[in-house]
C-alpha positions, -999 to +999 in steps of 0.1 A: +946-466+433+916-458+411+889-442+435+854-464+430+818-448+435+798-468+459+775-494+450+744-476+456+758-449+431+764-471+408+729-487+405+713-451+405+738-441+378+729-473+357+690-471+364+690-436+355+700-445+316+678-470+316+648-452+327+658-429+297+664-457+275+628-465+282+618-435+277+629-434+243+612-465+233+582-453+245+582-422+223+559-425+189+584-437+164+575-406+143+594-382+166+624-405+165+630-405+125+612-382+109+628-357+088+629-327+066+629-317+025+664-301+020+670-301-016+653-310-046+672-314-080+655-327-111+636-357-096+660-364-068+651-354-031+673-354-007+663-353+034+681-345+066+667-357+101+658-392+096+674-426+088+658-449+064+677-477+048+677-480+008+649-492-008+623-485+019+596-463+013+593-423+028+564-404+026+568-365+021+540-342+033+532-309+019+519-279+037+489-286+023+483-320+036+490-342+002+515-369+004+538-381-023+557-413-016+592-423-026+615-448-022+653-441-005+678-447-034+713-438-018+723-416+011+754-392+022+767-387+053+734-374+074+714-372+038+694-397+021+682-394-014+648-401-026+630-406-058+596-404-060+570-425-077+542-402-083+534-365-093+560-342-073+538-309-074+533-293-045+565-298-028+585-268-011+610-266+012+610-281+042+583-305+040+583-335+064+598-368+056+585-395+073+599-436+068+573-460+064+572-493+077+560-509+047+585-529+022+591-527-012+565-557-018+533-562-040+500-581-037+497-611-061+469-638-073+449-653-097+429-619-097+454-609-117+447-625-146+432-606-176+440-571-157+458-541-167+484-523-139+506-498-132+540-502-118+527-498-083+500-527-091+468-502-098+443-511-119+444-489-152+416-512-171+388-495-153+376-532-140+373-526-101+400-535-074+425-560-084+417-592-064+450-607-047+457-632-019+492-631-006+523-607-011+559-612-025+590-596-022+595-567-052+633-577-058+623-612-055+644-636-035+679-658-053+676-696-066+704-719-059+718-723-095+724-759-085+687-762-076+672-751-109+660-777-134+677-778-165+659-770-200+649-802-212+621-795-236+610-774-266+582-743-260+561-739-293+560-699-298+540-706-330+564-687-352+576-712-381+613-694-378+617-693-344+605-729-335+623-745-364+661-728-364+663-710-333+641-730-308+637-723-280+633-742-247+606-742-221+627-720-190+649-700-218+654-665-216+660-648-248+667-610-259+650-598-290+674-572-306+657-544-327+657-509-334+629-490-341+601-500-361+611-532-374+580-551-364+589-562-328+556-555-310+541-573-337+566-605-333+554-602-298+518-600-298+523-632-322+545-651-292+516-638-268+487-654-285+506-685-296+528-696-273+523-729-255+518-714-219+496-713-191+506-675-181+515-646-202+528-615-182+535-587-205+554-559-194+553-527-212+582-504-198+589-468-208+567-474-241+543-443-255+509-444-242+496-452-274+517-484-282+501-497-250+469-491-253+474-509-289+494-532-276+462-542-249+435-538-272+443-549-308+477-573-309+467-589-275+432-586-279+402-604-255+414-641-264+448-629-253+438-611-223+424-641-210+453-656-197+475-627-195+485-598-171+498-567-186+519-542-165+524-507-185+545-474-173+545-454-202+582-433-208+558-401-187+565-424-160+585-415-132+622-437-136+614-452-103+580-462-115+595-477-146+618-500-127+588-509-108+572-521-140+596-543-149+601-557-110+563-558-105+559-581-138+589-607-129+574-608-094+543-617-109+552-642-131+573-656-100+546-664-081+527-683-109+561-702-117+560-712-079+525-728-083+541-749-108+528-730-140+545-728-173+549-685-177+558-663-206+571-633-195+577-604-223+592-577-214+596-545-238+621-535-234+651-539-213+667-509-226+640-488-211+646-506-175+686-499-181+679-464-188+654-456-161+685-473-138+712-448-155+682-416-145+680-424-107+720-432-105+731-399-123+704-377-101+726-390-074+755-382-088+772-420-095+797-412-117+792-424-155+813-454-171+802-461-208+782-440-228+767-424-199+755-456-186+769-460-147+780-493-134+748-497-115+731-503-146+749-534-150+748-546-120+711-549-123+702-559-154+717-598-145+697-593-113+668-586-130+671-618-159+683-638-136+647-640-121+634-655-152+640-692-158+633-727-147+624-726-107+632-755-086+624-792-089+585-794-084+576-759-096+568-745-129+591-723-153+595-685-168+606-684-202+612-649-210+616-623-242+634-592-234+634-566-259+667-546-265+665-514-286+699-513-303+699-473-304+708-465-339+708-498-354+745-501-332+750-541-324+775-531-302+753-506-280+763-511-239+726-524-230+730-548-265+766-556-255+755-564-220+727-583-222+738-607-252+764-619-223+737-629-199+708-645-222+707-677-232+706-669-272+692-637-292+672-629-320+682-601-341+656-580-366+669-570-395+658-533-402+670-541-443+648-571-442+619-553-427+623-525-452+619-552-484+584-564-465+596-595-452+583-607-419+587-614-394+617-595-400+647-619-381+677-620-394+687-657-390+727-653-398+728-634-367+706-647-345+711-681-321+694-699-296+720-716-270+701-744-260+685-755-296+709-782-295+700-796-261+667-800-268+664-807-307+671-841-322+695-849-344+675-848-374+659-812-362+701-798-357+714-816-396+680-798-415+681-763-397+721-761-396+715-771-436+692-739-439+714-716-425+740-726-444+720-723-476+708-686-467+742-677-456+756-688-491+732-668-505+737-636-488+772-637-488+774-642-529+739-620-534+757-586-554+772-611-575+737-629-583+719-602-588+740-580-611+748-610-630+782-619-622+779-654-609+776-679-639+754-710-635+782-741-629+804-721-614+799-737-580+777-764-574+767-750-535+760-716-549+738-731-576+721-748-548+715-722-527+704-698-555+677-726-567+662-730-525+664-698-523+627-685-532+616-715-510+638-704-479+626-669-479+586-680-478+594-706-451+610-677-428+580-655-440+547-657-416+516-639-420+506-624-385+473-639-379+491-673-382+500-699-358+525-723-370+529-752-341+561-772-334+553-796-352+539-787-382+573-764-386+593-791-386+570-806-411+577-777-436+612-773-425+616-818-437+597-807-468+617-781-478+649-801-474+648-827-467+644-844-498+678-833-509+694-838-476 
């Protein structure tokens, strides 16, 4: 039989580990989970002595008093890995880690408007402290997909191309698929100035520091500003910062959508998000899957669109333009690949068209918007589907045209297509201090066809 200690034992026993229970409770929380600076590789920190869940925030001391902050982006067995969002001079071994309480969120407002920040929501205008009222969540919170109101109406970009063949409807996210200087800043600044919207939230990610200060002060401009926030983390940006950017601007345009607003959100460019993702995941050593892109990457590009879009009944909507830098003029680039599966249509620029001065530069055989026929009438869907058809004609049979080969009569559709043609290519042409409303490019889209219809 199993020898039992007295009662009076046991209640000393038991009030002695509670007493030290207490004990520990009482103890500043700094003594409980603060830690040390290991390693450090590349940007990647890595700490031993103190728990922190990922995503919150650390701050690591150096012996000379500074602090640089940094967020907890995996962890090891008794290590955690950091990446920091600021300058990382200064560090040495050793250093102290100590969690912070704070969460990953960011001040938003009304303040807002007309101001220039970083990816940690400073002010880089110069213009003060940015005025802001309430907080919000940096990785925003899920909508019931059953609870979001469906696209019912069309959003004038005031580009004639856009709003006339691939249009595009208030809540629509679209991708804008370009490589490199084929006039897609420019396309965007037009959308910015144009667009039927009450909010504009630009976000500049991984860009050069010169594209956003043009960006800010010539294509948006102080009509633009007016109604717009602009979040820039040039590519000298930390990877973490530059994720930031991108976060920090959907959270923004979030909390105007929830005050029943009509928001523009243009990001450029997701690629740069994606690739600041595939930096932090390879510094902890997640192994790579396509083209050095790890399958983190694509877990959180449809977390990041999926922001964007129509909120629920009662509130406002985020239509959205992400730019996706095909690397090499590739179409079937991962990021390209990937995010033409989770948009709701795409718009392609055509580096040949750009080349022969023809802008903007979209190439309309290979671009489509996946709502257009949701929210166009019929007579809108027979005149732009006749377009296309036109233009596609003509492309297809264009070395025969222009070396001669095709002989008038041949075939009556070609004939057609070869006569509309010099009227097609103007309508698709827009000059960049134009805005062509809704209407008025159905108007020239009728004229141009639809007296032959």
């Amino acid at each position: 039989m199993t020898n039992l200690a007295p009662a009076p034992r046991l209640k000393e026993l038991w009030a002695a580990k509670l007493a030290s229970y207490r004990a520990r409770l009482n103890e500043p929380p700094e003594l409980l989970v603060e830690g040390k600076l290991s390693r450090m590789v590349g940007l990647t920190l890595e700490a031993v002595g103190c728990r922190a869940a990922v995503g919150a925030r650390c701050l690591v001391k150096t012996a000379h008093g500074n602090g640089v902050e940094a967020e907890v982006v995996g962890f090891a067995g008794e290590r955690i890995y950091l990446m920091p969002t600021g300058d990382i001079q200064g560090l040495e071994p050793d250093c102290r880690v100590i969690p912070l309480t704070k969460t990953s969120s960011v001040r938003v407002g009304f303040g807002l408007l007309g101001r220039v920040l970083d990816g940690a929501g400073k002010p880089l205008d110069g213009k003060g402290p940015v005025q802001s009222d309430c907080s919000m969540p940096l990785t925003g919170s899920a909508i019931n997909p059953l609870a979001r109101k469906p696209i019912r109406e069309p959003l004038d970009v005031g580009v004639r191309a856009i709003n006339a063949l691939l249009t595009v409807g208030r809540g629509q996210r679209l991708g804008l698929f370009a490589g490199t200087g084929v006039g897609k800043s420019n396309l965007l600044g037009m959308m910015t100035k144009y667009t039927n919207a009450d909010v504009v939230v630009v976000g500049l990610i991984g860009e050069r520091g010169r594209e956003v200060n043009e960006f800010v002060q010539k294509i948006l401009g102080e009509e633009g500003r007016a109604k717009a926030v602009v979040i820039a983390t040039p590519a000298d940006y930390p990877p973490l910062m530059r994720m930031h950017g991108a976060l920090l601007a959907t959270s923004i345009a979030e909390f105007f959508r929830n005050r029943g607003l009509d928001v523009l959100l243009l990001m450029d460019s997701l690629t740069r998000f994606a690739q600041a993702q595939r930096e932090i995941a390879l510094a902890i050593d997640e192994p790579p899957a396509t083209k050095g892109y790890p399958p983190s990457v694509f877990a959180k590009l449809p977390q990041l669109v999926e922001r964007a879009g129509n909120g629920n009944e009662g509130e406002g909507s985020i239509t959205a333009f992400y730019t996706v830098l095909a690397e090499g003029d590739d179409a079937n680039d991962p990021i390209a690949d990937a995010a033409r599966g989770i948009l709701d249509g795409h718009i392609v620029l055509s580096r040949a068209l750009a080349d022969s001065g023809h802008y903007p530069a979209i190439d309309i055989e290979a671009s489509i918007s996946r709502v257009m026929t949701d929210i166009a009438d019929d007579r809108h869907m027979q005149l732009a589907r006749r377009l296309k058809r036109l233009y596609s004609l003509y492309q297809q049979n264009r070395d025969l045209i222009t070396v001669g080969a095709y002989h008038k009569g041949s075939d009556p559709r070609i004939d057609e297509a070869i006569a509309m043609n010099p009227g097609i290519m103007s309508f698709l042409q827009q000059d960049l201090h134009e805005a062509v409303g809704f209407e008025r490019s159905l108007d020239d889209l009728e004229k141009l066809l639809g007296a032959s219809a």
